[in-house]
N, CA, C and O atoms as a DFTB+ gen file, in Angstrom:
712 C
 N C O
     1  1      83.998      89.478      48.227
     2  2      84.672      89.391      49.516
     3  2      84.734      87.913      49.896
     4  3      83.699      87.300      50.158
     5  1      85.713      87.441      49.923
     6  2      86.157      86.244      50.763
     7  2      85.530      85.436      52.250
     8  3      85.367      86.112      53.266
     9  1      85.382      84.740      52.243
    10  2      84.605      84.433      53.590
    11  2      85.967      84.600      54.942
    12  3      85.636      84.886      56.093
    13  1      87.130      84.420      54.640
    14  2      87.966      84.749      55.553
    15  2      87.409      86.179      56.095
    16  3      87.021      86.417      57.239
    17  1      87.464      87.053      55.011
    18  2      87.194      88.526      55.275
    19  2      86.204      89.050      55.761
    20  3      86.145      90.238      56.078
    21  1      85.059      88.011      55.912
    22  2      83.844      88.478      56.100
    23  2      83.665      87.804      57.629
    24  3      82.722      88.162      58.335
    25  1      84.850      86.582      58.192
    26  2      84.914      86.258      59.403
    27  2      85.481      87.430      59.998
    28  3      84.878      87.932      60.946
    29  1      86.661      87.999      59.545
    30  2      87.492      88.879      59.955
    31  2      86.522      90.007      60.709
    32  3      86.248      90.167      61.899
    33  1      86.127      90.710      59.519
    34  2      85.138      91.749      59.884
    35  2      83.915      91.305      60.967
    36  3      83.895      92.181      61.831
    37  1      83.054      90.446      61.204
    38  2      82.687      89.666      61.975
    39  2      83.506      89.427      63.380
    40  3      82.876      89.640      64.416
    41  1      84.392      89.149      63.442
    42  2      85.099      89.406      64.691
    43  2      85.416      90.551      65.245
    44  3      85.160      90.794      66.425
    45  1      86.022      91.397      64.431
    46  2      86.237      92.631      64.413
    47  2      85.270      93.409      65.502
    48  3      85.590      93.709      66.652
    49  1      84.055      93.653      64.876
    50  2      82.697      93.928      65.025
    51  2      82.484      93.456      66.549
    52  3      82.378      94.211      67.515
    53  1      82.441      91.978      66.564
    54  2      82.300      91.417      68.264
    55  2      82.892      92.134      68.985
    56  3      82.213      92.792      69.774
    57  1      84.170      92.271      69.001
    58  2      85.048      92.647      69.536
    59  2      84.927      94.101      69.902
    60  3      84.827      94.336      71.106
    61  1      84.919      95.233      68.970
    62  2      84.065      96.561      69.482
    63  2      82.061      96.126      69.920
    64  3      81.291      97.075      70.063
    65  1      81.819      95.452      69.987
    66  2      80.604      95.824      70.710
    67  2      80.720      94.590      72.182
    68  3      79.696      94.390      72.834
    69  1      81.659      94.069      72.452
    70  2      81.649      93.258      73.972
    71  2      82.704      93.594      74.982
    72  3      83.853      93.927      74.693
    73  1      82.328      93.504      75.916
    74  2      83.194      94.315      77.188
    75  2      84.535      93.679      77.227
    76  3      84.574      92.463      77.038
    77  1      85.739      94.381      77.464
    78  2      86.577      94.120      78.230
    79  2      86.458      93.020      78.738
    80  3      85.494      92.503      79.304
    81  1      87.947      92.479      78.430
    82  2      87.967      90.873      79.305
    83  2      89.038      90.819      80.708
    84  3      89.059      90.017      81.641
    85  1      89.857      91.970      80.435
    86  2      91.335      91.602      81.258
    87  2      91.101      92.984      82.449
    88  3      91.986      93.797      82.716
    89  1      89.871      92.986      82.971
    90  2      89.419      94.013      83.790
    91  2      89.927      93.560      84.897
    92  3      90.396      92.429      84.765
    93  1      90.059      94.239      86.475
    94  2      90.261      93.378      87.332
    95  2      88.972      93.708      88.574
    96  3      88.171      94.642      88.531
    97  1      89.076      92.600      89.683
    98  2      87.824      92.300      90.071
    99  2      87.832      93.659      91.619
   100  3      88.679      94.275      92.267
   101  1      86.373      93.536      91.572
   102  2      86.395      94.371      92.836
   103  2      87.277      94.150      94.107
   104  3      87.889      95.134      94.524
   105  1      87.407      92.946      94.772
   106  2      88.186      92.748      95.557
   107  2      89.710      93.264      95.507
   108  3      90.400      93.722      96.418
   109  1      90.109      92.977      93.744
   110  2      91.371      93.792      93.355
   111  2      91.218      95.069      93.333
   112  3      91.952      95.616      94.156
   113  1      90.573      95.780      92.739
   114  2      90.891      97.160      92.737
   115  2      90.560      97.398      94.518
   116  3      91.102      98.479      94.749
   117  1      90.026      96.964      95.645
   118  2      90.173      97.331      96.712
   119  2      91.532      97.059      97.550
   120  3      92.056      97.784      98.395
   121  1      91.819      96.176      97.208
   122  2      93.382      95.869      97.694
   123  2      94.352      96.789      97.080
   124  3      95.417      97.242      97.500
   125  1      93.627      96.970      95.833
   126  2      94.957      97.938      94.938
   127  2      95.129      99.193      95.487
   128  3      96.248      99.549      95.858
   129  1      93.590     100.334      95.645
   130  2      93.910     100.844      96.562
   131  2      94.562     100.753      97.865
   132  3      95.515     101.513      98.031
   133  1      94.229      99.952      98.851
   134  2      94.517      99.665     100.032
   135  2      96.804      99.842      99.584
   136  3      97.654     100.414     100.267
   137  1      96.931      99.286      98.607
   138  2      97.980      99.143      98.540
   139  2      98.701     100.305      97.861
   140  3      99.879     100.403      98.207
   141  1      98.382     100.983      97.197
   142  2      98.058     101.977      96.977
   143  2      98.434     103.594      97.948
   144  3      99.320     104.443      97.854
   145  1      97.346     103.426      98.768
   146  2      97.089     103.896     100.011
   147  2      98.922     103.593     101.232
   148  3      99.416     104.426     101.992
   149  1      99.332     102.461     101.003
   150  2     100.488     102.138     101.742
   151  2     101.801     102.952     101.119
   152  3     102.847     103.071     101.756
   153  1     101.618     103.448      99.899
   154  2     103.114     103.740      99.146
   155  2     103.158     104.959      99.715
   156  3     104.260     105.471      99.911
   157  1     101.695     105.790     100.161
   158  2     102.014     107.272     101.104
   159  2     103.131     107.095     102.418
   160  3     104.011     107.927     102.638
   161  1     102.944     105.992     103.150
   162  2     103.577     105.479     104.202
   163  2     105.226     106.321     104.176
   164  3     105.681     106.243     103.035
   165  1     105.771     106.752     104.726
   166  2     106.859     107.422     105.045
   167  2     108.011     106.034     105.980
   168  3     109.236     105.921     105.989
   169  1     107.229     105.431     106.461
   170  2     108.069     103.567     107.370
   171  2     109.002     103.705     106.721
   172  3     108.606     104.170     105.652
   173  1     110.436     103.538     106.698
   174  2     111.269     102.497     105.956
   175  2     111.253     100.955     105.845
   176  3     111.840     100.229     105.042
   177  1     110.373     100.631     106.929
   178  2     110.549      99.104     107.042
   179  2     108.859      98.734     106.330
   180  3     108.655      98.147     105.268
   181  1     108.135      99.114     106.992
   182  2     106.566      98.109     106.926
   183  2     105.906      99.462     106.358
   184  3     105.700     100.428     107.092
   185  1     105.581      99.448     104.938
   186  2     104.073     100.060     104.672
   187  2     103.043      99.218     104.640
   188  3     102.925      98.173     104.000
   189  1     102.068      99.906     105.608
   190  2     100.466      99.717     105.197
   191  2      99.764      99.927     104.779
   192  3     100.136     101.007     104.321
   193  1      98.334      99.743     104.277
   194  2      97.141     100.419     103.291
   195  2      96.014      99.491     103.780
   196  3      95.844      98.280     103.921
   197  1      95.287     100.691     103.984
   198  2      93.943      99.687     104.131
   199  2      92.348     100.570     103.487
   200  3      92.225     101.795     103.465
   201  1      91.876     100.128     103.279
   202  2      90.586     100.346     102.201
   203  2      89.404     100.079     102.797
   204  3      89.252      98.859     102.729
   205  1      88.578     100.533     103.292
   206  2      86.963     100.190     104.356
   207  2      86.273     100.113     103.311
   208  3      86.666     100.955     102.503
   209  1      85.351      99.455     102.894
   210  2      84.616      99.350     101.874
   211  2      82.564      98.895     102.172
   212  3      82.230      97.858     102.745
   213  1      81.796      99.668     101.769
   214  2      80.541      99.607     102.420
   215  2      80.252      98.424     101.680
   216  3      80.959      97.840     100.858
   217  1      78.864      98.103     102.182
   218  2      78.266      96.739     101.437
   219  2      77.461      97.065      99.747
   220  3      77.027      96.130      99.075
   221  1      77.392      98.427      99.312
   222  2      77.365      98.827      97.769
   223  2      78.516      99.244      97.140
   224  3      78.560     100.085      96.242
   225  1      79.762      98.446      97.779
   226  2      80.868      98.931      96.865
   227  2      81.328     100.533      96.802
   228  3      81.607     101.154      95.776
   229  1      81.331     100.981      98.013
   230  2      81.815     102.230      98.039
   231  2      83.297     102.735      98.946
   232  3      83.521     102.717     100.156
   233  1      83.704     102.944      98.390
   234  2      84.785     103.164      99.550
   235  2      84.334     104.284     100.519
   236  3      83.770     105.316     100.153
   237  1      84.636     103.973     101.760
   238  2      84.013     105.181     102.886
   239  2      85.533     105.668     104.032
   240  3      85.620     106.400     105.018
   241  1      86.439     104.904     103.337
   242  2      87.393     105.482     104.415
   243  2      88.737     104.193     103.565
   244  3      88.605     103.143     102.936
   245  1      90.112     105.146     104.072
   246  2      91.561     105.041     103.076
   247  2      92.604     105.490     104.003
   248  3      92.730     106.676     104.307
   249  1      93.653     104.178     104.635
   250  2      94.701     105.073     105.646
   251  2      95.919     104.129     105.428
   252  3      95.880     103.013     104.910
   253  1      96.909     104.723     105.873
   254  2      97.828     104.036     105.834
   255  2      98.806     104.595     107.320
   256  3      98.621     105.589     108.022
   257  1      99.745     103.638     107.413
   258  2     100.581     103.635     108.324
   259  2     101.706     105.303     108.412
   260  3     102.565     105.573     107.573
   261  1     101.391     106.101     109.533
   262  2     102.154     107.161     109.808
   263  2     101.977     107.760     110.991
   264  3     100.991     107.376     111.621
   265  1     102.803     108.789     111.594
   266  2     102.086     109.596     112.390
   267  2     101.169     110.595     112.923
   268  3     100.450     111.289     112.204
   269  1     101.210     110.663     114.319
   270  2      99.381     111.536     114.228
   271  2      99.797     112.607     113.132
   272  3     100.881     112.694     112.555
   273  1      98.329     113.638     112.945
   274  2      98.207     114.775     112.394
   275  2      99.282     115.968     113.056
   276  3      99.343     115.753     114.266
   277  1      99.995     116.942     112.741
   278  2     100.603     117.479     113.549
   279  2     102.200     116.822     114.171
   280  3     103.187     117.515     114.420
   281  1     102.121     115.694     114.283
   282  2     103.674     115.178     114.611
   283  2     104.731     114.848     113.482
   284  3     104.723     114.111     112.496
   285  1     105.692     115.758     114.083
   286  2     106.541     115.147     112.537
   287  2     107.254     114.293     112.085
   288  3     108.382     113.903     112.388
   289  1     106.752     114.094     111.552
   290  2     108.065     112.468     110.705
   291  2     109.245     113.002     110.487
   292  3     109.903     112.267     109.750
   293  1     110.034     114.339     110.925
   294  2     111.458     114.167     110.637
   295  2     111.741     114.072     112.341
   296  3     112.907     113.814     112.641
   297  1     110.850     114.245     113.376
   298  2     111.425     114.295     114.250
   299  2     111.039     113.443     115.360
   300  3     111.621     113.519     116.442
   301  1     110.046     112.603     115.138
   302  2     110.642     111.039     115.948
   303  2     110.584     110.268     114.816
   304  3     110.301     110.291     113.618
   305  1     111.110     109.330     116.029
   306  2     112.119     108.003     115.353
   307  2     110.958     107.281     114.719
   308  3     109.791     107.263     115.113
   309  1     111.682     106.468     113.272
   310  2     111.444     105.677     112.448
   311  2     111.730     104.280     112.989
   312  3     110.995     103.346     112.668
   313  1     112.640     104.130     113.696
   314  2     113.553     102.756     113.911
   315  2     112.535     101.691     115.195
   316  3     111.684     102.085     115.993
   317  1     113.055     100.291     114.957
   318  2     112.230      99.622     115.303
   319  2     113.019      98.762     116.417
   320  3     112.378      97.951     117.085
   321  1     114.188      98.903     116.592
   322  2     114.617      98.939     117.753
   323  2     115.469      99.895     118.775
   324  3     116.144     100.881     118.477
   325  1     115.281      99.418     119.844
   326  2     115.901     100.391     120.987
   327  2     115.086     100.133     122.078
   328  3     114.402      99.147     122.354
   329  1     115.318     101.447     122.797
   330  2     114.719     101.652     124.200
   331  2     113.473     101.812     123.515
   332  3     113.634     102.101     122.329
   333  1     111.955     101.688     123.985
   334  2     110.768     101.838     123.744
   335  2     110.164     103.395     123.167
   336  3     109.636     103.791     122.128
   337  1     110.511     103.911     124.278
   338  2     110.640     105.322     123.369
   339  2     111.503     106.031     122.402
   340  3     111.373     107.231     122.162
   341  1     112.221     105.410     121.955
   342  2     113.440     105.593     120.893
   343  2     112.859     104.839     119.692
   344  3     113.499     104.821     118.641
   345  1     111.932     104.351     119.773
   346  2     111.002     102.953     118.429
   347  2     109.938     104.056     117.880
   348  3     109.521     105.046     118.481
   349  1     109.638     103.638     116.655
   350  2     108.659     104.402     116.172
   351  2     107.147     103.303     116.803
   352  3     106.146     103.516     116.120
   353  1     106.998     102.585     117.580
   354  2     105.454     101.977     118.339
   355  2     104.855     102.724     118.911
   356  3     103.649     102.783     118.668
   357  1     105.396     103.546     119.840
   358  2     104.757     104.162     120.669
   359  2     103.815     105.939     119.599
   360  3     102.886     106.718     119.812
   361  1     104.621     105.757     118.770
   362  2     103.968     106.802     117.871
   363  2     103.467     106.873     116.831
   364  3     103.348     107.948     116.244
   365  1     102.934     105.412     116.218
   366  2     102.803     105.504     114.719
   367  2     101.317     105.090     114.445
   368  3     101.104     103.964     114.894
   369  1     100.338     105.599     113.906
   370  2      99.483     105.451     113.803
   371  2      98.931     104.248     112.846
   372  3      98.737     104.567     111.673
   373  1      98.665     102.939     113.212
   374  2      98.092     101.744     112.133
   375  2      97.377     102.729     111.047
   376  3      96.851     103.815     111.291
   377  1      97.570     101.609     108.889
   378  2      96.808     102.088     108.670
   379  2      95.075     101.857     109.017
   380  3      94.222     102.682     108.691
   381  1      94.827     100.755     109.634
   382  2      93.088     100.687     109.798
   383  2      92.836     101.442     110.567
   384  3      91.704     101.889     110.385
   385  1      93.550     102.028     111.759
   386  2      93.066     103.270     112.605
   387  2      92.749     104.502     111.593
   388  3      91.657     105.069     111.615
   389  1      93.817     104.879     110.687
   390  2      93.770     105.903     110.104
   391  2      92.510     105.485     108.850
   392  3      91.610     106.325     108.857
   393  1      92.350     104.613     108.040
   394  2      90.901     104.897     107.420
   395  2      89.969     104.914     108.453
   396  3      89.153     105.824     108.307
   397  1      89.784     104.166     109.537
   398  2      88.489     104.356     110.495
   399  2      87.979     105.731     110.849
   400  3      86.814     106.129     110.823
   401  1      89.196     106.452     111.221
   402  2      89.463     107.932     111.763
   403  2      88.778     109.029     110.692
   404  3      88.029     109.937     111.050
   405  1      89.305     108.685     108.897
   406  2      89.171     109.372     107.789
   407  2      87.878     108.932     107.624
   408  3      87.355     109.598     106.731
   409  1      86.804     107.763     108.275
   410  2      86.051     107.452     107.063
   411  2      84.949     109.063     107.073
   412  3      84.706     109.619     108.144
   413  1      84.570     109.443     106.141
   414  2      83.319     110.299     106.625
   415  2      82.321     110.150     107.329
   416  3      82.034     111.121     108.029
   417  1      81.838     109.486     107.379
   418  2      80.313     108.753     107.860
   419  2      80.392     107.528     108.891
   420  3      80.233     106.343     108.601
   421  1      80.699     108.116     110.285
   422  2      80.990     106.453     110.909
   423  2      79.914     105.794     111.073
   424  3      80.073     104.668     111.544
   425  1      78.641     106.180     110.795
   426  2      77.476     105.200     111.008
   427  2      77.666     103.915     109.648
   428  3      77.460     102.702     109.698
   429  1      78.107     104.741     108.568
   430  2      78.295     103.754     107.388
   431  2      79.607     102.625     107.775
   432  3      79.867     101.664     107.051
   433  1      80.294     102.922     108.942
   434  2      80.909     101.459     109.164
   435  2      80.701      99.913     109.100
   436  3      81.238      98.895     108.662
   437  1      79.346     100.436     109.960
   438  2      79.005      99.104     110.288
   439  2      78.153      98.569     109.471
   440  3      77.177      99.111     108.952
   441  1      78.777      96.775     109.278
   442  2      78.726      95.963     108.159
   443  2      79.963      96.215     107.365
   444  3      80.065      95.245     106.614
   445  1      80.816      96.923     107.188
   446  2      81.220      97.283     106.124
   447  2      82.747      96.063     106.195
   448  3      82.882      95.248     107.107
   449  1      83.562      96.191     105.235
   450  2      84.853      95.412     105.112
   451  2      86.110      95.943     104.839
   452  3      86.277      96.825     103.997
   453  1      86.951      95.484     105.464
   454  2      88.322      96.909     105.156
   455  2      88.990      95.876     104.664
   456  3      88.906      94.767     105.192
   457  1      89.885      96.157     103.382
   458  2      90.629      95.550     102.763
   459  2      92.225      96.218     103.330
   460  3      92.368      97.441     103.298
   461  1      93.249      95.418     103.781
   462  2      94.247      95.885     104.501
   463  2      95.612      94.694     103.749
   464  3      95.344      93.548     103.389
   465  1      96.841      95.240     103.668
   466  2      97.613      95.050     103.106
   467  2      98.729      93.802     103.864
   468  3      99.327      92.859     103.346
   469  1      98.668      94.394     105.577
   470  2      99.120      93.328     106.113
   471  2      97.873      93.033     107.683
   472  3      97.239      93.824     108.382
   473  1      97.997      91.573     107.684
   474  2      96.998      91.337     109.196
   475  2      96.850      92.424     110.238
   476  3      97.916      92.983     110.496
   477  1      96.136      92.720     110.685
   478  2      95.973      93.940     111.819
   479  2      96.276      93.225     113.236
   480  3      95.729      92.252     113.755
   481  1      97.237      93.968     113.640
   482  2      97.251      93.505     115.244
   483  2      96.335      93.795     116.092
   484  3      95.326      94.388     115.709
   485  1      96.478      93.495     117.190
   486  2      95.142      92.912     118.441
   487  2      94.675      94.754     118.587
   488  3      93.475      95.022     118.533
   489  1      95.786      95.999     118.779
   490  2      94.842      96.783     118.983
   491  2      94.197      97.556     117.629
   492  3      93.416      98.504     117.706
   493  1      94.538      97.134     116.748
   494  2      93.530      97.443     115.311
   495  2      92.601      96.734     115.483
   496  3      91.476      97.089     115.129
   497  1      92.828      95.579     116.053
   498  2      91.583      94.375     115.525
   499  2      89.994      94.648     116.378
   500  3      88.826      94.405     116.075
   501  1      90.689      95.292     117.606
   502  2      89.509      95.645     119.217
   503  2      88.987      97.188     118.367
   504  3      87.767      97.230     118.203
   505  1      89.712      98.330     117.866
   506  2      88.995      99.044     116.879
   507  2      87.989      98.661     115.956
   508  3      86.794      98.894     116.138
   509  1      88.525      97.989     114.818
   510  2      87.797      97.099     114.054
   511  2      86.242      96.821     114.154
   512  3      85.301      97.087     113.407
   513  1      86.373      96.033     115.654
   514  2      85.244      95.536     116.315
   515  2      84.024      96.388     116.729
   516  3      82.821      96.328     116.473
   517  1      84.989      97.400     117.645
   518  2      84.151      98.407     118.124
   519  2      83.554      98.837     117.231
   520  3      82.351      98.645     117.407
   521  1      83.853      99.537     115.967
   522  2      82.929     100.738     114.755
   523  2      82.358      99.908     114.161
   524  3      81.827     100.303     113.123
   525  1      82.226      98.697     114.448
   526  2      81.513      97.358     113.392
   527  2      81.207      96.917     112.170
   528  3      80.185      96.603     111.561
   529  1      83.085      97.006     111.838
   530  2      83.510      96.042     110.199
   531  2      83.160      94.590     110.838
   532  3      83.389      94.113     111.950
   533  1      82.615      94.163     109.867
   534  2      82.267      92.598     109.854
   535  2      83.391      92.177     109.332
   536  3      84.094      91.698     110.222
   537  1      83.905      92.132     108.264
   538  2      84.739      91.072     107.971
   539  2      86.618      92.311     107.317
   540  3      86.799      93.495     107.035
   541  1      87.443      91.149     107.380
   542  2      88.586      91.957     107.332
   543  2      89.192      90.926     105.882
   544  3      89.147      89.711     106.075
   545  1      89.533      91.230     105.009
   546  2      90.768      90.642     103.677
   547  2      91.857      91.639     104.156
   548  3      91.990      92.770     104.624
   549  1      92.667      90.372     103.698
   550  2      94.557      90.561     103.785
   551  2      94.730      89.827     103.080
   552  3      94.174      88.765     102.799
   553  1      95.991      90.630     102.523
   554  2      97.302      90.231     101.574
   555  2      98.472      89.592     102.511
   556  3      98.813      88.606     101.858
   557  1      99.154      89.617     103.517
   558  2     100.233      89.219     104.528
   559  2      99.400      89.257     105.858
   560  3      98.535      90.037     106.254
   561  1     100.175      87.733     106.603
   562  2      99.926      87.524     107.225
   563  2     101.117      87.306     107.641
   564  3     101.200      86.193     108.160
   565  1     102.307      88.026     107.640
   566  2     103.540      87.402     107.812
   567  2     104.178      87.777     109.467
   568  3     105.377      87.988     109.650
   569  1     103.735      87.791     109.946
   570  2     103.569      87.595     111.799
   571  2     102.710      86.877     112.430
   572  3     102.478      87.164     113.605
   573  1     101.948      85.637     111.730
   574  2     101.044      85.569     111.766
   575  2     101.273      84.331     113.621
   576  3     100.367      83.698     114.163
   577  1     102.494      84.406     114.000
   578  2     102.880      83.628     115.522
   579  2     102.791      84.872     116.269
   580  3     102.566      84.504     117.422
   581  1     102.833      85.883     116.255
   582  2     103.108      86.683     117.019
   583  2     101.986      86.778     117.908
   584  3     100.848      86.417     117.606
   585  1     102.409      87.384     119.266
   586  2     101.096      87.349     120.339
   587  2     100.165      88.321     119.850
   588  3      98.949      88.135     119.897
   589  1     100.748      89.445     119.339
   590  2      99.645      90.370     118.988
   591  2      98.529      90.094     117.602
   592  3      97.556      90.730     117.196
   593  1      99.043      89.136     117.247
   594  2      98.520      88.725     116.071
   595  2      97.605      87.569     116.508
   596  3      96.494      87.483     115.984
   597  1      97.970      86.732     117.377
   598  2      97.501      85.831     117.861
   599  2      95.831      86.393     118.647
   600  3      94.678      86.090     118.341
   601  1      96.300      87.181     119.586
   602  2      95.150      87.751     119.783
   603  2      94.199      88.836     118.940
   604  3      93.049      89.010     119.342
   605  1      94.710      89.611     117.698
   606  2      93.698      89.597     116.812
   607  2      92.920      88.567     116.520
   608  3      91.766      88.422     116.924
   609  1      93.515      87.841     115.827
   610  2      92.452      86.132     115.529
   611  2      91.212      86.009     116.475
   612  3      90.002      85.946     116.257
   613  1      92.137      85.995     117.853
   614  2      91.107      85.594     119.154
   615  2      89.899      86.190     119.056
   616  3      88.828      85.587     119.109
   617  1      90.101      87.926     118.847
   618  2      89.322      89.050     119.062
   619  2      88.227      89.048     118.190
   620  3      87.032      89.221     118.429
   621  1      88.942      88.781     116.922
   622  2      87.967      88.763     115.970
   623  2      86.970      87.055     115.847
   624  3      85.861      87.094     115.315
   625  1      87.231      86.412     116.101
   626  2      86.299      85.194     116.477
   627  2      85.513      84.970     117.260
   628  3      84.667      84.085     117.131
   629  1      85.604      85.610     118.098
   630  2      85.171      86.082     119.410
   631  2      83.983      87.052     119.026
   632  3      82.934      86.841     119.635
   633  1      83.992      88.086     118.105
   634  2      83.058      88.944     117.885
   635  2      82.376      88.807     116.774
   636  3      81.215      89.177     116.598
   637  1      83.370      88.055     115.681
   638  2      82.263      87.333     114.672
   639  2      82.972      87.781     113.588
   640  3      82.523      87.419     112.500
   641  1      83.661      88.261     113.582
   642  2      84.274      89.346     111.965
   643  2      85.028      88.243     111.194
   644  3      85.685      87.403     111.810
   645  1      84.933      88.243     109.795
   646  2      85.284      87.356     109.079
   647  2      86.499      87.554     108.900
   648  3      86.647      88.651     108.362
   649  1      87.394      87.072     109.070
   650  2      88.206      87.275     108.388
   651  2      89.255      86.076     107.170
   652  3      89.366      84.858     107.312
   653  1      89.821      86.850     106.162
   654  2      90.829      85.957     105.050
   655  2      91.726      86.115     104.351
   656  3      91.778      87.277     103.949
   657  1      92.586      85.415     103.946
   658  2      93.561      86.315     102.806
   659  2      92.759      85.867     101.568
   660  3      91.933      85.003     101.274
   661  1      93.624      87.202     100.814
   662  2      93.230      87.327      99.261
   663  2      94.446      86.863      98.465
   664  3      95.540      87.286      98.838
   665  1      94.402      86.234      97.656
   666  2      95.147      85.606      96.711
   667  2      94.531      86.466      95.538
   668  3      93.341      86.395      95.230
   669  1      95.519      87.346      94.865
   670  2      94.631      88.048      93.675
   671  2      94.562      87.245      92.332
   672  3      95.128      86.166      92.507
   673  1      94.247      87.324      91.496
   674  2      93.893      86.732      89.992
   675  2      95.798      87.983      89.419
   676  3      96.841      87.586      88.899
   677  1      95.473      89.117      89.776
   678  2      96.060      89.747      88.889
   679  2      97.659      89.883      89.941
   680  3      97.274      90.350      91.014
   681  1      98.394      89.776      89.974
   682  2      99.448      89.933      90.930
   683  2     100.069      91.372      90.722
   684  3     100.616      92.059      91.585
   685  1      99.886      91.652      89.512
   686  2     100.570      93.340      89.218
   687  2      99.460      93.929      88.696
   688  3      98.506      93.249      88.320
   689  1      99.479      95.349      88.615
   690  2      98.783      95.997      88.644
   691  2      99.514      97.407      88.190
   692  3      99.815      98.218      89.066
   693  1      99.795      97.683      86.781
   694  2     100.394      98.832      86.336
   695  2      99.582     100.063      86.083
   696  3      98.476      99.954      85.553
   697  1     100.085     101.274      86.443
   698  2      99.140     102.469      86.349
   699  2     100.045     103.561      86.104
   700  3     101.037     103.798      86.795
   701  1      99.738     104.102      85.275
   702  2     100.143     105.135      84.730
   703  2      99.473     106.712      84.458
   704  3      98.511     107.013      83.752
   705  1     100.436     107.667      85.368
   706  2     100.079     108.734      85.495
   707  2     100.583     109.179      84.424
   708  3     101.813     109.217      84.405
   709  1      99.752     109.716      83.049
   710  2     100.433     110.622      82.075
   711  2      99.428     111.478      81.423
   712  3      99.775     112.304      80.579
């Protein structure tokens, strides 16, 4: 046997006994869900996803942007302008309300971190606070002038919650149901 061949096999070998290299990181697979979690979203315009995550890496709660339980999405409005009650605002449930709502265990909130797809406005952010997530990751911040956004920031500095965006390592993320 050749010493090429005997590198070969030698690599070979490494290669079935060492882990995976192109894995992706916890923070990703929580966003992935979170994002994930947003493609349920029924919006035409803005899906959300957001992911609560305990301090051992568990997920404890998963929501995304829709309406309450019981109201139907064919029969109020989707649309984002008009008269106020003609807008889907007055009826659409944030997704961080909806994992907070889903998580099982609200004592396991607190401390915990919700990974969310876009910045949470001021009345997600006063939720947030209350069930006591410490810190918040986002992917978009793309309102980030807006008053309601503005006063998230406030809210959350104010009470201590970390918050940041995530820049992922992996930008796609293919999955296949077969």
């Amino acid at each position: 046997m050749s010493s090429l061949d005997r590198k070969s096999i030698i690599l070979y070998f490494d290669r079935m006994n060492s882990k995976r290299e192109d894995y992706i990181s916890w923070e990703e697979y929580f966003m992935a869900i979170a994002q994930l979690s947003a493609r349920r979203s029924k919006d035409p315009n803005t899906q959300v996803g957001a992911c609560i995550v305990n301090a051992n890496k568990r997920i404890i709660g998963i929501g995304y942007n829709g309406f309450p339980i019981g109201c139907s999405d064919d029969e109020l409005p989707w649309g984002r302008e008009g008269d106020f009650l003609d807008t889907k605002y007055p009826y659409v449930c944030h997704a961080e309300m909806n994992a907070i709502t889903n998580a099982a265990n609200k004592p396991d909130l607190d401390g915990a971190s919700m990974y969310v797809s876009l910045f949470p406005c001021n009345e997600c952010a006063k939720l947030i606070v209350q069930v006591g997530i410490t810190e918040v990751v986002y992917l978009s911040d793309k309102y980030y002038d807006s008053d309601v956004f503005v006063a998230a920031r406030k809210i959350f500095e104010m009470a201590g919650v970390r918050y940041r965006q995530m820049i992922p390592e992996h930008k796609r993320i293919n999955l296949l149901l077969e």
